[in-house]
MARMARMI-341490 format. One record per atom (N, C-alpha, C): residue in three letters; chain; atom name; x, y, z. Coordinates in steps of 0.05 Angstrom, whole numbers, padded with zeros to 5 digits, always signed. Atoms other than C-alpha are relative to their C-alpha. Layout:
MARMARMI-341490
> residu  chaine  atome  u  v  w
> ALA  A  CA  X  Y  Z
...
END
This chain:
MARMARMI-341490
> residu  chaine  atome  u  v  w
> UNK  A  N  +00016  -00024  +00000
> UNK  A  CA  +00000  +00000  +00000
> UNK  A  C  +00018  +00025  +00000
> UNK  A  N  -00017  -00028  +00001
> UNK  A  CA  +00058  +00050  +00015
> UNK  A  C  +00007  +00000  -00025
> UNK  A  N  -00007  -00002  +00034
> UNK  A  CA  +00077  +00036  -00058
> UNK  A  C  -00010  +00011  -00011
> UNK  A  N  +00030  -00015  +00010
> UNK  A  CA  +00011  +00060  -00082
> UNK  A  C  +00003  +00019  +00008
> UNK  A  N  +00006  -00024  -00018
> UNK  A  CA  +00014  +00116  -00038
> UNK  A  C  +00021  +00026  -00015
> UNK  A  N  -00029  -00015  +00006
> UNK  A  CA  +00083  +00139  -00057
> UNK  A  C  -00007  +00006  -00033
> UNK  A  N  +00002  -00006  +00023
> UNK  A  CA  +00067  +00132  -00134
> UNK  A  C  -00023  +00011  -00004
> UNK  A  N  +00021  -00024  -00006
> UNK  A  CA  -00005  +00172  -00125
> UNK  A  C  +00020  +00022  +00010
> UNK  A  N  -00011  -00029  -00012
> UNK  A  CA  +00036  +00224  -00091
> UNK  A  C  +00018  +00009  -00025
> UNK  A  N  -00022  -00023  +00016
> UNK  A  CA  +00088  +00234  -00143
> UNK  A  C  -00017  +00003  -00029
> UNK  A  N  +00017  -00007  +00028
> UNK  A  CA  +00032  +00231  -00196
> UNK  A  C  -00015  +00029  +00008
> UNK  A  N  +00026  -00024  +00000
> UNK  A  CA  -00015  +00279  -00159
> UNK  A  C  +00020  +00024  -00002
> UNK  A  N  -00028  -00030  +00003
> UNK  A  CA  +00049  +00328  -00147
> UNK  A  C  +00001  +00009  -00024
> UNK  A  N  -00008  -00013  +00031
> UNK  A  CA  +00057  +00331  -00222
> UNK  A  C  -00022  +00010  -00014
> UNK  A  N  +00018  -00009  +00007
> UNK  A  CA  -00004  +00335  -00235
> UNK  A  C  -00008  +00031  -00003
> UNK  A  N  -00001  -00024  -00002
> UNK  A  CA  -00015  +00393  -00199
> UNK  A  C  +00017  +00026  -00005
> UNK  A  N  -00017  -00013  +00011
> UNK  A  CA  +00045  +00425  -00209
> UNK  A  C  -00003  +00014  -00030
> UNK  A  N  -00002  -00012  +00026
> UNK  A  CA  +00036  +00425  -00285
> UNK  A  C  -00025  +00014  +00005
> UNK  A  N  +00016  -00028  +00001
> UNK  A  CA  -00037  +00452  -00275
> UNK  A  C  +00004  +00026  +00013
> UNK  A  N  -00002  -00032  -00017
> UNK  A  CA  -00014  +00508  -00230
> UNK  A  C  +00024  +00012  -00001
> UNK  A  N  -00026  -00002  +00006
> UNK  A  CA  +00053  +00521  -00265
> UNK  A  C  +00001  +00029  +00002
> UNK  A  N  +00010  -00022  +00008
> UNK  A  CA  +00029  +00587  -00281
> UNK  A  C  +00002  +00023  +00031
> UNK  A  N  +00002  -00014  -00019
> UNK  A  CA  +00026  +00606  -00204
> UNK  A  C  +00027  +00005  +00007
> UNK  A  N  -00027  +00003  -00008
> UNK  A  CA  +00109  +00594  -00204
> UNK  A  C  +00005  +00000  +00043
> UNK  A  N  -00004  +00013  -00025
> UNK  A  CA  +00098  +00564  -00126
> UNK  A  C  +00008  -00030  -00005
> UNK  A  N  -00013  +00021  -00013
> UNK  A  CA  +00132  +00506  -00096
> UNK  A  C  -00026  -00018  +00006
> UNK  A  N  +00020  +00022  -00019
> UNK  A  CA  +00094  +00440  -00071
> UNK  A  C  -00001  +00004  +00018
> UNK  A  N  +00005  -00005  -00036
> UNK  A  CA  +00101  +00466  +00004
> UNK  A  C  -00024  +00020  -00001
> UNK  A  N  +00033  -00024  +00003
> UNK  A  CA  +00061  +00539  -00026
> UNK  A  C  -00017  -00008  +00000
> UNK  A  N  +00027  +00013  +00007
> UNK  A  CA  +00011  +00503  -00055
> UNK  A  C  -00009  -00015  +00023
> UNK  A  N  +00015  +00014  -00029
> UNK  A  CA  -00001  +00462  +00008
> UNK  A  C  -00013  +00018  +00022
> UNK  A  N  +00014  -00029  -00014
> UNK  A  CA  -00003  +00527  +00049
> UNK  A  C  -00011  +00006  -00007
> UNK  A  N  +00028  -00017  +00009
> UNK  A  CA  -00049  +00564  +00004
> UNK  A  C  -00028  -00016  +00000
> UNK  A  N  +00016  +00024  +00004
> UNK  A  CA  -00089  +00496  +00004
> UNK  A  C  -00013  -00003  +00025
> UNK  A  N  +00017  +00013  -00034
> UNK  A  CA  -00101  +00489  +00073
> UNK  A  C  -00011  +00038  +00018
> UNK  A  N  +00005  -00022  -00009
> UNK  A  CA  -00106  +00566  +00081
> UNK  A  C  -00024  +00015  -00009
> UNK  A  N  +00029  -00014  +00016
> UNK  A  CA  -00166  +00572  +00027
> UNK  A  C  -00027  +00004  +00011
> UNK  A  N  +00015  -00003  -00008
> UNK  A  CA  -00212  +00555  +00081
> UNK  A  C  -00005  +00030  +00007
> UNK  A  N  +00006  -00033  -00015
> UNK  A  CA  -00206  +00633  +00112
> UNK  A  C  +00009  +00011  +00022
> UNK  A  N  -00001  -00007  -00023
> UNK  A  CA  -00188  +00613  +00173
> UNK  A  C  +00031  +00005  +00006
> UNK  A  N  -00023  -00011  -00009
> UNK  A  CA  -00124  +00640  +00201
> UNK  A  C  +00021  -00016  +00010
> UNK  A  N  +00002  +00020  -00021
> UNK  A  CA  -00080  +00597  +00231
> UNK  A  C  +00037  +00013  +00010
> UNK  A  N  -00030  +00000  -00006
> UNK  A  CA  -00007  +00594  +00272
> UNK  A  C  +00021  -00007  -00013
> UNK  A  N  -00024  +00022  +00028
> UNK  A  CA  +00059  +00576  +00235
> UNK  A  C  -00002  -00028  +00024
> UNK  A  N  -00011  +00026  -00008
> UNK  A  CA  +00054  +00516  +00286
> UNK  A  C  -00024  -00020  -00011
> UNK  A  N  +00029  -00005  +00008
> UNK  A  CA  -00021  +00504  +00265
> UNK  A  C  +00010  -00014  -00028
> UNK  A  N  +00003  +00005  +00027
> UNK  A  CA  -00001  +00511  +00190
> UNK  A  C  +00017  -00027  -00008
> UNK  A  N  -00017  +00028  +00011
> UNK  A  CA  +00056  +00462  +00193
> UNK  A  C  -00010  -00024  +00009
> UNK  A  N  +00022  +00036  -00005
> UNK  A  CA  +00014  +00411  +00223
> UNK  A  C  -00012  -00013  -00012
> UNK  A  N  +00005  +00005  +00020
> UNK  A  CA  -00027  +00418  +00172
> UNK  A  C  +00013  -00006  -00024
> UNK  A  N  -00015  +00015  +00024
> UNK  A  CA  +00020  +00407  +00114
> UNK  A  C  +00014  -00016  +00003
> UNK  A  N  -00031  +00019  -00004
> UNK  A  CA  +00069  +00361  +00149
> UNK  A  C  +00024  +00005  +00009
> UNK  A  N  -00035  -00016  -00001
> UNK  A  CA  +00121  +00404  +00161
> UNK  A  C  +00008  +00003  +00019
> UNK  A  N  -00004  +00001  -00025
> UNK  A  CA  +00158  +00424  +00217
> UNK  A  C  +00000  +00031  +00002
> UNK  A  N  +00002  -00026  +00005
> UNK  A  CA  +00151  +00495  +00234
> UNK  A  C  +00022  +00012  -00003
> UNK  A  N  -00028  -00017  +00012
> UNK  A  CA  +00227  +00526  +00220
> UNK  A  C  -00004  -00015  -00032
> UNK  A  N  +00000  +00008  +00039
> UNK  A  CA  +00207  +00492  +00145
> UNK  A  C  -00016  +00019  +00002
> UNK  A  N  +00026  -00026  +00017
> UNK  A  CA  +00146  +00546  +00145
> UNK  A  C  +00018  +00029  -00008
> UNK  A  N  -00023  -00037  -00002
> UNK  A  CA  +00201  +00607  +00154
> UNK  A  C  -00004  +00007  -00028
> UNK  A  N  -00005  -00001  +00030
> UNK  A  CA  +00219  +00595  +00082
> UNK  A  C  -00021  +00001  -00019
> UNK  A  N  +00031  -00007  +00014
> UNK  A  CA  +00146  +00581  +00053
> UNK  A  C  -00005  +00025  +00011
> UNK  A  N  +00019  -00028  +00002
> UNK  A  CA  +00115  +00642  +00090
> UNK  A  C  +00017  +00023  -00009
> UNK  A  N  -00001  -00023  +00003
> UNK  A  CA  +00167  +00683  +00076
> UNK  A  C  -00004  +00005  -00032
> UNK  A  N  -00004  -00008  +00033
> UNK  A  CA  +00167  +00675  -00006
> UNK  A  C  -00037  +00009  +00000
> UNK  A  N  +00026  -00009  +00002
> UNK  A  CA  +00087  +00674  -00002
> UNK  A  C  -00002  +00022  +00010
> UNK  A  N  +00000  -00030  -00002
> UNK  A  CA  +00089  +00735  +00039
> UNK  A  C  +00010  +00024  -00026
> UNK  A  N  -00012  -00014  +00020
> UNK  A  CA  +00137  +00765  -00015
> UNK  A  C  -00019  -00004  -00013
> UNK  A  N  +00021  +00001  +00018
> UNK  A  CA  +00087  +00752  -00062
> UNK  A  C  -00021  +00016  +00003
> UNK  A  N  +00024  -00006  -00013
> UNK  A  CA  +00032  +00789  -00027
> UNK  A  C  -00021  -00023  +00001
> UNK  A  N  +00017  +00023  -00006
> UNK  A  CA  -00002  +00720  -00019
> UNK  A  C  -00014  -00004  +00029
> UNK  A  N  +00007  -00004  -00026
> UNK  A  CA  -00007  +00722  +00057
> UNK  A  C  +00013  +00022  +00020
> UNK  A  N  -00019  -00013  -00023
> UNK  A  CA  +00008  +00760  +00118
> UNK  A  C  +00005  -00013  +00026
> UNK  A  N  +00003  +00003  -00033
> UNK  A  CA  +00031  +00752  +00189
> UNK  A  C  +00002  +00027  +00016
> UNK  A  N  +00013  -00017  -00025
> UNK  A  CA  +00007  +00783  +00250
> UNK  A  C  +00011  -00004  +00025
> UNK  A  N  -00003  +00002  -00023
> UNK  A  CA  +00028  +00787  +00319
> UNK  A  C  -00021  -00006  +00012
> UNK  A  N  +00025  -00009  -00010
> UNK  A  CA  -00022  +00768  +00362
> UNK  A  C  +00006  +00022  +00029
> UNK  A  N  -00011  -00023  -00012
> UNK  A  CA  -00033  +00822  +00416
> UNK  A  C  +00001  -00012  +00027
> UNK  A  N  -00012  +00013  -00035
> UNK  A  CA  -00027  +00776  +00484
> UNK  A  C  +00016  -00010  +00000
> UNK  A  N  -00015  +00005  -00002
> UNK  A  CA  +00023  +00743  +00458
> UNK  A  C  +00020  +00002  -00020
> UNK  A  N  -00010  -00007  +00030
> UNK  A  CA  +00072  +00775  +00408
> UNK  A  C  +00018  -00023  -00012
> UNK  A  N  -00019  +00016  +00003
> UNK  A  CA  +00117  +00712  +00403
> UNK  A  C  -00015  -00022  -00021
> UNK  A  N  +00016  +00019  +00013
> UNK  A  CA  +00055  +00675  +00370
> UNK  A  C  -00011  +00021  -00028
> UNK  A  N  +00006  -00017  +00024
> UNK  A  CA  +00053  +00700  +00296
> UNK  A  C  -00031  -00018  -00012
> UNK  A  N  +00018  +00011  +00008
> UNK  A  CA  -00021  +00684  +00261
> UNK  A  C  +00003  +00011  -00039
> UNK  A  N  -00004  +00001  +00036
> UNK  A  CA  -00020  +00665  +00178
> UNK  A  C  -00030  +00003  -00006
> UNK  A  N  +00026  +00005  +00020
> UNK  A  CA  -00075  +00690  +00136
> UNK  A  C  -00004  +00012  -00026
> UNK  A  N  -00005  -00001  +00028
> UNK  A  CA  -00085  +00703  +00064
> UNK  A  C  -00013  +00032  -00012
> UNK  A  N  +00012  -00032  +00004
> UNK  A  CA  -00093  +00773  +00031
> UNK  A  C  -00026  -00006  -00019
> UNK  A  N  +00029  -00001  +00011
> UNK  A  CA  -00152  +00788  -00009
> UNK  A  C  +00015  -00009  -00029
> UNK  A  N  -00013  +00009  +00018
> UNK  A  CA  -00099  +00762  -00069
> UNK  A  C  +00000  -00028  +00001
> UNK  A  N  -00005  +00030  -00005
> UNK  A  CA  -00082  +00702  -00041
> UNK  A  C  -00026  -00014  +00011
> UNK  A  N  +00022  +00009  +00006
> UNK  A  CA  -00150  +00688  -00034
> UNK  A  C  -00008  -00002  -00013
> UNK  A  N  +00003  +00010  +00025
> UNK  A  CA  -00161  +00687  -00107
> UNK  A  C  +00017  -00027  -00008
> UNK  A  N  -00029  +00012  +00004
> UNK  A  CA  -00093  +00648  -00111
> UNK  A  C  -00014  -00037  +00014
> UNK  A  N  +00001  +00025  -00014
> UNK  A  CA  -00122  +00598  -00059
> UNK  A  C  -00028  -00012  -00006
> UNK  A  N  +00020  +00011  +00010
> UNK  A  CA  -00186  +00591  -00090
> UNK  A  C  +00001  -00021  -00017
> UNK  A  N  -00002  +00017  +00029
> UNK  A  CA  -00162  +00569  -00158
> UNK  A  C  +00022  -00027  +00013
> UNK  A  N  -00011  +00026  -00008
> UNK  A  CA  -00111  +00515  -00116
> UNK  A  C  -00017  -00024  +00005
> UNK  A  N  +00024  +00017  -00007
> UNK  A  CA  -00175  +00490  -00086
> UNK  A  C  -00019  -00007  -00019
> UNK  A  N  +00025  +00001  +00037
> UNK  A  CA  -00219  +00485  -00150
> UNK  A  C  +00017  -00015  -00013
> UNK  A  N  -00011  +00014  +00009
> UNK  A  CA  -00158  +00450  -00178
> UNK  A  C  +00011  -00033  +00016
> UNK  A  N  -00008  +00023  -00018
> UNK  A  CA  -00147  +00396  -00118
> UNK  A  C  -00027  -00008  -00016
> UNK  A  N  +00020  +00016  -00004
> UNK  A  CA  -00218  +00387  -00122
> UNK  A  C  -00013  -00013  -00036
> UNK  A  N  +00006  +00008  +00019
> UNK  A  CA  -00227  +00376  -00193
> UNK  A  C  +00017  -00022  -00007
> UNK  A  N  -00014  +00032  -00006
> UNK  A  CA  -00172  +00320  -00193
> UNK  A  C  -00006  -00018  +00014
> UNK  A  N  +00012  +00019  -00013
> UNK  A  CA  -00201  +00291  -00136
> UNK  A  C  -00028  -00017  -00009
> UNK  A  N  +00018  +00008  +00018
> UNK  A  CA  -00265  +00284  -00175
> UNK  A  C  +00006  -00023  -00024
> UNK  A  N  -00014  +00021  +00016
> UNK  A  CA  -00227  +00253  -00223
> UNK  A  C  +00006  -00026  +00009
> UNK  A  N  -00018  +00027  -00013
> UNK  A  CA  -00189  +00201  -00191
> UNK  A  C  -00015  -00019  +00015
> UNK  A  N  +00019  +00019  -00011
> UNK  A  CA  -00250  +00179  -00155
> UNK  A  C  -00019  -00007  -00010
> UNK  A  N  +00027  +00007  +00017
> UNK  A  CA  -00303  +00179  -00201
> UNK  A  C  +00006  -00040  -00012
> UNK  A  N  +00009  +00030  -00002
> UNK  A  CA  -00333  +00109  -00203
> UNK  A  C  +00002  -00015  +00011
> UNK  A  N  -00005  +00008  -00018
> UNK  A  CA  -00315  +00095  -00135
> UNK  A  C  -00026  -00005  +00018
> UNK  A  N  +00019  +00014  -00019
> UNK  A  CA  -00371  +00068  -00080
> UNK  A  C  +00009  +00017  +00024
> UNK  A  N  -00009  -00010  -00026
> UNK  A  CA  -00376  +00116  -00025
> UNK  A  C  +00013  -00011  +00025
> UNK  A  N  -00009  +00020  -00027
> UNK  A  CA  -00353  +00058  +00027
> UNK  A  C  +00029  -00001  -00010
> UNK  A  N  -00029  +00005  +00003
> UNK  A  CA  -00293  +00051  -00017
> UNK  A  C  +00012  +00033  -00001
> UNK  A  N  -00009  -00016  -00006
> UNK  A  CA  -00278  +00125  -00009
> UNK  A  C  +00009  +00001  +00021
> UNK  A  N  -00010  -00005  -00021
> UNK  A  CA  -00289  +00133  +00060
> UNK  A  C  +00017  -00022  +00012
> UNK  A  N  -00026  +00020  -00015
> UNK  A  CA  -00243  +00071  +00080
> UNK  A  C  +00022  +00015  -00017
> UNK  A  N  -00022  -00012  +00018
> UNK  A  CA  -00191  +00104  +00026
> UNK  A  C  +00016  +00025  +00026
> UNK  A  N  -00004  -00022  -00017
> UNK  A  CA  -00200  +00167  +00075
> UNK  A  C  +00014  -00019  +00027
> UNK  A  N  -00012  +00016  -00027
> UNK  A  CA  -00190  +00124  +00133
> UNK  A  C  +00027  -00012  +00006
> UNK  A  N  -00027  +00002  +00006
> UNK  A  CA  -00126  +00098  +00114
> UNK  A  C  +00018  +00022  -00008
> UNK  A  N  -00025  -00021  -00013
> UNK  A  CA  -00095  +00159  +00102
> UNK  A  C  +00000  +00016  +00023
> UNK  A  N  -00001  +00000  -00033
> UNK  A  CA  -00113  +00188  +00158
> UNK  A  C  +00013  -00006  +00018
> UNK  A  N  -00009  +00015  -00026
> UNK  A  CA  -00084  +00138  +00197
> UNK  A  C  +00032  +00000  -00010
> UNK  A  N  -00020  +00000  +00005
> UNK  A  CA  -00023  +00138  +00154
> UNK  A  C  +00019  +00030  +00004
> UNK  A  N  -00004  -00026  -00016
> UNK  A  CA  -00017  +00217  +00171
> UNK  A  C  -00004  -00003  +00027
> UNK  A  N  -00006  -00010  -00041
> UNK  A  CA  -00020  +00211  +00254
> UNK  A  C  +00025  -00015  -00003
> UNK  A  N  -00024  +00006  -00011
> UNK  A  CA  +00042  +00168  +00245
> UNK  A  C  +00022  +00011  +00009
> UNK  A  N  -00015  -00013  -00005
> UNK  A  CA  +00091  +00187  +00284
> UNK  A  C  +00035  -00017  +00003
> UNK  A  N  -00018  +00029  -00002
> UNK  A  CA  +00169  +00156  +00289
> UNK  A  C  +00006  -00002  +00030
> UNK  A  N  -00008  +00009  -00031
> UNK  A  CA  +00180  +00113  +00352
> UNK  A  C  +00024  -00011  +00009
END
């Protein structure tokens, strides 16, 4: 199954990549802008949780997306040591079209699937994302 997993990943990567070539971001951006399209704001410890990462890997993503005017950070004001990531009114166009393009591949790739064989699909990665090394 990690075989599968591994060769879906370096397919969907290219996938996406070539459709979003045009945005000249990285596979880490696109994960940020991906998990940031919801609206909601989140911490660099927050965001790297969400993409996998570790948070001294976000430095480097937020700072080129920042450069971009893609997102900003914030201090918060009780505790200035805790910066909050959220997307400009740019990078909310930016993170729309990421999301419109996940989800249109996902469509893809599942169409003619049996909702039971989805959600076990989900369930297994899932479980293969909380791993942690022991």
């Amino acid at each position: 199954m990690l075989l599968a997993l591994q060769r879906a990943t370096h397919s969907t990567l290219e996938i996406i990549g070539h459709e979003l070539s045009d945005l000249s971001l990285s596979s880490s951006e696109i994960n940020a802008m991906a998990n940031l399209a919801d609206g909601n704001a989140r911490t660099v410890r927050q965001l790297a949780a969400s993409i996998g990462a570790r948070p001294s890997t976000m430095t480097g993503v937020l700072d080129r997306l920042e450069q971009g005017g893609l997102v900003v950070r914030t201090s918060r004001g009780d505790d200035r040591r805790i910066v909050s990531i959220s997307l400009t009114s740019s990078g909310e166009r930016v993170a729309a079209h990421i999301r419109q393009v996940f989800s249109d591949l996902e469509h893809r790739a599942l169409r003619g699937l049996e909702a039971e064989t989805i959600s076990a699909l989900k369930l297994g990665l899932a479980a293969l994302a909380e791993l942690t090394h022991e």
